[in-house]
C-alpha positions as CSV (number, residue, x, y, z in Angstrom):
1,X,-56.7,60.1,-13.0
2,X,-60.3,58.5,-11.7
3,X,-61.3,62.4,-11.3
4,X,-61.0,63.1,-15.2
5,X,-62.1,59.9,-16.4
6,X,-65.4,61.9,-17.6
7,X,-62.6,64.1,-19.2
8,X,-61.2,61.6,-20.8
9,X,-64.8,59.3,-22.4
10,X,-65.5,62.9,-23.7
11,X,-62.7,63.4,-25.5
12,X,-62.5,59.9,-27.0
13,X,-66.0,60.7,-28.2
14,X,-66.8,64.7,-28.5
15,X,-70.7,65.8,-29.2
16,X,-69.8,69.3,-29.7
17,X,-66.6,70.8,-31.6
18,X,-65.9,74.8,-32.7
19,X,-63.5,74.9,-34.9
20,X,-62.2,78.4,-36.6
21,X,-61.7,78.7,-40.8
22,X,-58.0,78.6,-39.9
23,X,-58.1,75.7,-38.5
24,X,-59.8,73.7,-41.2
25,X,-58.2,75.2,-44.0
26,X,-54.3,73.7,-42.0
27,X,-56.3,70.7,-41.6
28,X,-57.4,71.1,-46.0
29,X,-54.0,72.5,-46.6
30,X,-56.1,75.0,-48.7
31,X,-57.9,78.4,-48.2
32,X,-62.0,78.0,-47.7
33,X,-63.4,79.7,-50.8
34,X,-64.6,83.2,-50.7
35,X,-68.3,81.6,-50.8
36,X,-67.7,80.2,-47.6
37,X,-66.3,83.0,-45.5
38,X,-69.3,85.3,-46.8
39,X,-72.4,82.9,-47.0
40,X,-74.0,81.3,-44.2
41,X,-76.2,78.8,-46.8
42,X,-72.0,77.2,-47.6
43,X,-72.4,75.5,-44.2
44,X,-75.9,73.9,-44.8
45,X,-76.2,70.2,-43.6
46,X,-77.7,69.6,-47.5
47,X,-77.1,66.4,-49.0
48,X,-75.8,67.2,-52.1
49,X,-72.9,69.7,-51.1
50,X,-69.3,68.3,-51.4
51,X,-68.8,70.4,-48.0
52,X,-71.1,69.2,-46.0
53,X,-70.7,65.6,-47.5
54,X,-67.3,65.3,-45.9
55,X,-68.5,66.3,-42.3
56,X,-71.8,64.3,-42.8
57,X,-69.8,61.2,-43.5
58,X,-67.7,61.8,-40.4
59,X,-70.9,61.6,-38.7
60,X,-70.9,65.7,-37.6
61,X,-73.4,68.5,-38.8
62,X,-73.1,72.1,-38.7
63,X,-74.9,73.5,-35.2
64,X,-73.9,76.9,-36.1
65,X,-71.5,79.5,-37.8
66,X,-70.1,82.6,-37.0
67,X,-68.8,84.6,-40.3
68,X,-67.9,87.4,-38.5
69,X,-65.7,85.2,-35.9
70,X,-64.8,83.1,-38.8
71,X,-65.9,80.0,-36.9
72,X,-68.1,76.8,-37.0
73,X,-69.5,74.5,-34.9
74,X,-70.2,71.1,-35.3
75,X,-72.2,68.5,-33.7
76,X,-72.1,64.7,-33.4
77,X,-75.6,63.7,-35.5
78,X,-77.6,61.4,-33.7
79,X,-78.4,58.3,-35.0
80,X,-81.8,57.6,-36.5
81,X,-83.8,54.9,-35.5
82,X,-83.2,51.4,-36.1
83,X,-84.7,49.3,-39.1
């Protein structure tokens, strides 16, 4: 087990996840909207989106999509500094 232990602390706490529309819309138990299969601008990190609220609050942003693949990555933000 010692030998995947790195295995392990990454999986408890991913940076990176790609995740296909399929995927998230089991996980929504609803089909994306057509906006979002067609428009890059539906996966924008912007503040006022309900989208990207929900992944923001998770503490993930969008690192890139693939329409064509019908995929998304995500990435853990980093925190910001301390006040």
């Amino acid at each position: 087990m010692a030998n995947y232990a790195k295995l392990t602390d990454w999986l408890n706490n991913p940076q990176r996840l790609l995740m296909t529309f399929k995927e998230m819309e089991h996980i929504l138990e609803e089909h994306l909207p057509e906006s979002a299969l067609k428009y890059r601008a539906w996966w924008a990190n912007e503040v006022d989106s309900h989208q990207s609220r929900a992944w923001r609050a998770a503490g993930w942003e969008v690192e890139s999509v693939d329409l064509k693949a019908e995929e998304v990555a995500f990435r853990r933000k980093t925190p910001g500094p301390s006040v």
